[in-house]
C-alpha positions in Angstrom: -14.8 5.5 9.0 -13.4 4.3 12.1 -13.8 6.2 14.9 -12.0 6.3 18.5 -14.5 8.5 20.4 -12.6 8.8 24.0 -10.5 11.4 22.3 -12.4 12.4 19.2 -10.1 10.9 16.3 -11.3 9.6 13.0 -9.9 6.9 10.7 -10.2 5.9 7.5 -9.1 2.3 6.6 -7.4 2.4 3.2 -7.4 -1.7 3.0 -4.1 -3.2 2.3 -2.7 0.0 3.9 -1.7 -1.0 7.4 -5.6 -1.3 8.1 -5.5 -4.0 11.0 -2.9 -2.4 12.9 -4.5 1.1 13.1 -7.8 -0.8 14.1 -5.3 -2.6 16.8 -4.6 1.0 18.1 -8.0 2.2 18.1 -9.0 -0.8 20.3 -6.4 0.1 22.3 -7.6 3.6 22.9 -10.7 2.0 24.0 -8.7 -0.4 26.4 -6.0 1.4 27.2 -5.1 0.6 31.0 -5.2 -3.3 30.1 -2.6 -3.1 26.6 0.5 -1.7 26.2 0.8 -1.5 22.4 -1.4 -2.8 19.2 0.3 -5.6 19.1 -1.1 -7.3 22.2 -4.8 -7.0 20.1 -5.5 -9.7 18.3 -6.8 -9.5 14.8 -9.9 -11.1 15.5 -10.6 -8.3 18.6 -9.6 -5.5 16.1 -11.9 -6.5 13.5 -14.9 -7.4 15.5 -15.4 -4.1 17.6 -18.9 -2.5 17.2 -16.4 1.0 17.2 -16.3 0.5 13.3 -18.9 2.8 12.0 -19.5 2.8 8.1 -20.4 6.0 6.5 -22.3 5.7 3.4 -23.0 9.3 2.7 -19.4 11.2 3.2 -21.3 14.5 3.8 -22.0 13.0 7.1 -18.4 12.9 8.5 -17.8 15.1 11.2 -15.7 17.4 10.3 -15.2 18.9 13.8 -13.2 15.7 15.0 -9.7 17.0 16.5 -7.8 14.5 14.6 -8.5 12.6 10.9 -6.3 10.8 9.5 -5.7 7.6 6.7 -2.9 5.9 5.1 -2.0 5.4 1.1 0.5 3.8 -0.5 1.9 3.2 -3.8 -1.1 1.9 -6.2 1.3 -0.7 -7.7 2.1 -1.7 -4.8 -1.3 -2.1 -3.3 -2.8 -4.4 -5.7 0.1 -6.7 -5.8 -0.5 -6.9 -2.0 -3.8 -7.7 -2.5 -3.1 -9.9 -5.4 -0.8 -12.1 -3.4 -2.8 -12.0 0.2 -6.3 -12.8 -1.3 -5.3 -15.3 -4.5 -1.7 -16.6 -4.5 -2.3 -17.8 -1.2 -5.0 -20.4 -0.1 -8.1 -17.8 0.4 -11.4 -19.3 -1.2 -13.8 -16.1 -0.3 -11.3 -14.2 -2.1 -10.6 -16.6 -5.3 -14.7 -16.4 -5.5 -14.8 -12.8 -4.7 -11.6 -11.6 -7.2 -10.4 -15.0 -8.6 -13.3 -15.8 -10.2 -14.0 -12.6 -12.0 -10.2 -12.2 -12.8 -10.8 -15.5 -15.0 -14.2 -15.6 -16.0 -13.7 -11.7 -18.0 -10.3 -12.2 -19.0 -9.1 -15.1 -19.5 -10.7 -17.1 -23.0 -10.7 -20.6 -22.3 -10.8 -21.5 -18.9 -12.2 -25.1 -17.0 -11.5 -23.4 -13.7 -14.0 -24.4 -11.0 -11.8 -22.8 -7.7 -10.6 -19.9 -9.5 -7.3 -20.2 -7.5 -5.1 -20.4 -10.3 -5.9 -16.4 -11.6 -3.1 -14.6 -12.7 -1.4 -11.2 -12.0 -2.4 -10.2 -15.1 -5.9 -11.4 -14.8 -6.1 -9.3 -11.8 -5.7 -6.5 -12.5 -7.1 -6.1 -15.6 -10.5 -7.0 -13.7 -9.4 -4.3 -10.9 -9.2 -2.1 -13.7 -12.2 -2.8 -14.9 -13.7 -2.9 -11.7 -12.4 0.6 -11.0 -13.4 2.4 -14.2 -17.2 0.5 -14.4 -17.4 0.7 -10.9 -19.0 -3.1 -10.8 -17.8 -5.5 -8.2 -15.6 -2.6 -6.5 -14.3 -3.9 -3.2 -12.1 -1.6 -0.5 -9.0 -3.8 -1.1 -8.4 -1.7 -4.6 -10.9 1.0 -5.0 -8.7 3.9 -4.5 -7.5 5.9 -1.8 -9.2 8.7 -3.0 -12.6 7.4 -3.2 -12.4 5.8 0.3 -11.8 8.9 1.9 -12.1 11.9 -0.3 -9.3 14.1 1.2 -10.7 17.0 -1.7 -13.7 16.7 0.3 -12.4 15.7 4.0 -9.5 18.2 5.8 -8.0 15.4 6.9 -5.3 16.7 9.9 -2.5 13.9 8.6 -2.1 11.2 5.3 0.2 8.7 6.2 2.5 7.1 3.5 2.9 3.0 4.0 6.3 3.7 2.9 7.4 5.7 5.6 5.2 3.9 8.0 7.8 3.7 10.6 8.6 7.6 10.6 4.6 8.4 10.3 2.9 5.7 12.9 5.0 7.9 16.3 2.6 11.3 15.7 -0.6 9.3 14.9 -0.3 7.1 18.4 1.0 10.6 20.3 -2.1 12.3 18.4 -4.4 8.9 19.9 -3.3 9.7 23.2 -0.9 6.5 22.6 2.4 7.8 24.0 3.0 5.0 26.1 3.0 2.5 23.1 5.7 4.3 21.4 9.0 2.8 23.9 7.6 -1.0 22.7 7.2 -0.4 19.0 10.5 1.7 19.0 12.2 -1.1 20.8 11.0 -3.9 18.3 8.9 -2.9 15.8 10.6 -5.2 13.5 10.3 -8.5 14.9 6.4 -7.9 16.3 5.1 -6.9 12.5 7.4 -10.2 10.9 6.0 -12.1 13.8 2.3 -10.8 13.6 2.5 -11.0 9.3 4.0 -15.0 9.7 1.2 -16.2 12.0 -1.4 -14.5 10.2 -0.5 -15.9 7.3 0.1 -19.1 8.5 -3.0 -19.5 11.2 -5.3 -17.9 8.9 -5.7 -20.8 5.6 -5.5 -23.3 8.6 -8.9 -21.8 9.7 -9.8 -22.8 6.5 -8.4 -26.0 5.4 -11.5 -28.0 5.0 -12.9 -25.6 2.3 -9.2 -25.3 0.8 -9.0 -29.1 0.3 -11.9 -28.9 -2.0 -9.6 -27.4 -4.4 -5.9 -28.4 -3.8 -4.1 -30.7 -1.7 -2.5 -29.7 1.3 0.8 -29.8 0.6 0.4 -27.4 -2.3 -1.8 -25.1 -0.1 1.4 -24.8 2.7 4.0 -24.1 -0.5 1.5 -21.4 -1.6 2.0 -20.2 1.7 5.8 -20.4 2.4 6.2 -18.8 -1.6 3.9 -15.7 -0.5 6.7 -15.0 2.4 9.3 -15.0 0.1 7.4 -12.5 -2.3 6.7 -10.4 0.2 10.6 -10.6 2.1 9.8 -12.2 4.6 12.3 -15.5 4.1 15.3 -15.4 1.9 14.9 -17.7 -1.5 17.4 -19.8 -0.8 15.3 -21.4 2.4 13.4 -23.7 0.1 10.0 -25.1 1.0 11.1 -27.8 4.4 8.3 -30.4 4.2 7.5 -33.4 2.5 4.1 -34.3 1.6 4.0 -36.4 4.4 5.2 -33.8 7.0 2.9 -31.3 5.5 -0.2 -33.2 6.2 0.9 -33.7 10.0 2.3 -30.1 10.7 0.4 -28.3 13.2 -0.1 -24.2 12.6 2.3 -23.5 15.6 4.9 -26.1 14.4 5.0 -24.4 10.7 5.0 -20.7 12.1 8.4 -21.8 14.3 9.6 -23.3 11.1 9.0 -19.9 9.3 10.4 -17.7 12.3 13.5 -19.6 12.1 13.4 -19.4 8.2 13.4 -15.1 8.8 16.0 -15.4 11.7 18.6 -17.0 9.2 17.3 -15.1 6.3 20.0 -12.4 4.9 18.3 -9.6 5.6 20.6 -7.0 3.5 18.9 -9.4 0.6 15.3 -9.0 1.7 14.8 -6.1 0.2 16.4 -6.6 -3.0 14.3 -9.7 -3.8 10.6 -8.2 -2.9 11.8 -5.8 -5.4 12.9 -8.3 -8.1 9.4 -9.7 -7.7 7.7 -6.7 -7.8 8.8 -6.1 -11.1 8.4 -9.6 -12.3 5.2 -9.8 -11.8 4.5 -6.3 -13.2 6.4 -7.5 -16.4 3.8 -10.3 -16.9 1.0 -7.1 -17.3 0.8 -6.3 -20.9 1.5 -2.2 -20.8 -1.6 -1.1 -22.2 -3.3 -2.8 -19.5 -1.0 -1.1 -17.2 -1.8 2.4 -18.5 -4.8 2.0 -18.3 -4.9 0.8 -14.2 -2.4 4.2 -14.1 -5.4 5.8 -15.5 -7.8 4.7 -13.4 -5.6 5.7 -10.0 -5.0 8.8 -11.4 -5.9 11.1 -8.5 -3.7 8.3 -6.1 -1.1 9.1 -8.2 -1.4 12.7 -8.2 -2.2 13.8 -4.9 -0.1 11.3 -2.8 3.0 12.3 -5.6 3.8 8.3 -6.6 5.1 7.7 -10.3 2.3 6.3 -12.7 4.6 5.0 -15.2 7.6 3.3 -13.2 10.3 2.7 -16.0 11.3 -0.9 -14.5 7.8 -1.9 -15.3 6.9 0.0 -17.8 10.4 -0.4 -20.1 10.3 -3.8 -22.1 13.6 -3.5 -23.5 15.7 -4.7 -20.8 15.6 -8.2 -19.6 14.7 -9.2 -16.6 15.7 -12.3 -14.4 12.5 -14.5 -13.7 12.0 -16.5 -11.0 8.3 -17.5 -12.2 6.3 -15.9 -9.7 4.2 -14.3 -12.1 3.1 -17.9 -13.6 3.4 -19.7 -10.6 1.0 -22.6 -10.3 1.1 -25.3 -8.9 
């Protein structure tokens, strides 16, 4: 649990659920004469606050905060998130901490020493099997419903990553955050593009001398450019720019200026269509009893939070689907 003390509000971070950005706004509460939205945090300040307080034992929340709230979204989409932040892209904690399990349980021949090359599939039949043993559980997939027990917790508001726009406005008014709400109204948009490019740009920088262990450079920046197209970010026709050459010369703020001006001329009417059309690509490459049984295992997500456990685009094998190889991508 999170807490923002000044006015006596509780959070629970549901990972992968807009977790940095409420953790931005909880900072801010703390700061709140020197920033004008969550935004102007960094991620590094929002993550490193000693206002994070884990609660082992649940029992031990206090109930008698004025406001508790958390976030859930769509179990599907949550571990594809996941899947595509901490091992399509250049990440090694996370191919060690998910990769290698993903390959080393379910995959039968493998000569993988990065674990960087784990498939969708591989994932999440280990985050199934992760969920339903409960061995090598991590907050990025463990349910919603385990992180924060809402049968146990009267939470005062659950917040749906789908509606995040509509939902964020009575949480910030609720954190004493009115005076945010003119600058994310006015270009909420282009901050959370702009904050999602340089993270995931800045971020494998910060770790290229570990990443270069396991792939060249060049191959690490395409992994990066191909996660914004998966998530919407730039349109599939703006192909990767760089040459090998240019790639290993780039700076971080040079390839995040490439990337902004890859969104700006992006169609965005077609945005939307295509993180779809990946979405189910990559489902399609899950076996359905494996899916069933991860529908299983988020059962309660499913129930309480009223998402569909057996989506028929994923779920129905009879119609074709147009691949663009995402789901096997390696490079």
């Amino acid at each position: 649990m999170e807490l923002a003390s000044e006015n006596r509000s509780l959070y629970c971070p549901v990972e992968k659920v807009g977790t940095t950005f409420w953790r931005r706004a909880i900072y801010q509460t703390l700061h709140r004469n020197e920033i004008n939205h969550p935004y102007e945090v960094s991620i590094y300040q929002a993550l490193s606050q000693n206002f994070i307080h884990p609660v082992a034992n649940q029992t031990t929340i206090d109930i008698k905060s004025d406001f508790k709230f958390f976030f859930v979204r769509n179990p599907f989409h949550r571990i594809l998130s996941a899947y595509i932040d901490k091992i399509f892209v250049p990440n090694p904690q996370f191919w060690d901490q998910f990769g290698k399990p993903s390959i080393q349980l379910f995959r039968k021949q493998s000569n993988s020493t990065c674990y960087h090359d784990a498939s969708f599939s591989e994932f999440v039949q280990f985050v199934t099997w992760s969920v339903k043993n409960f061995r090598k559980a991590d907050p990025h997939f463990l349910p919603a419903t385990e992180m924060c027990v809402p049968c146990t917790v009267n939470f005062t508001f659950v917040g749906k990553m789908e509606s995040f726009r509509e939902d964020m406005f009575p949480v910030l008014e609720n954190l004493q955050l009115e005076n945010a709400i003119p600058f994310l109204e006015d270009g909420l948009k282009e901050k959370s593009v702009f904050d999602a490019l340089e993270d995931s740009i800045f971020s494998p920088y910060s770790w290229r001398k570990d990443i270069l262990r396991c792939m060249g450079w060049h191959e690490a920046l395409q992994r990066i450019w191909r996660k914004l197209q998966m998530r919407g970010l730039i349109g599939m026709d703006k192909k990767f720019p760089l040459t090998r050459y240019a790639s290993a010369r780039i700076s971080k703020e040079m390839f995040l200026e490439t990337a902004k001006s890859a969104w700006r001329n992006s169609d965005s009417s077609k945005l939307k269509k295509q993180k779809r059309e990946v979405f189910i690509e990559m489902y399609r490459s899950v076996p359905v009893d494996v899916l069933k049984r991860f529908a299983a295992n988020f059962e309660l997500d499913f129930h309480l939070f009223d998402y569909d456990p057996s989506p028929k685009e994923i779920f129905d094998r009879t119609k074709s689907s147009s691949r663009r190889h995402f789901a096997d991508f390696r490079h």
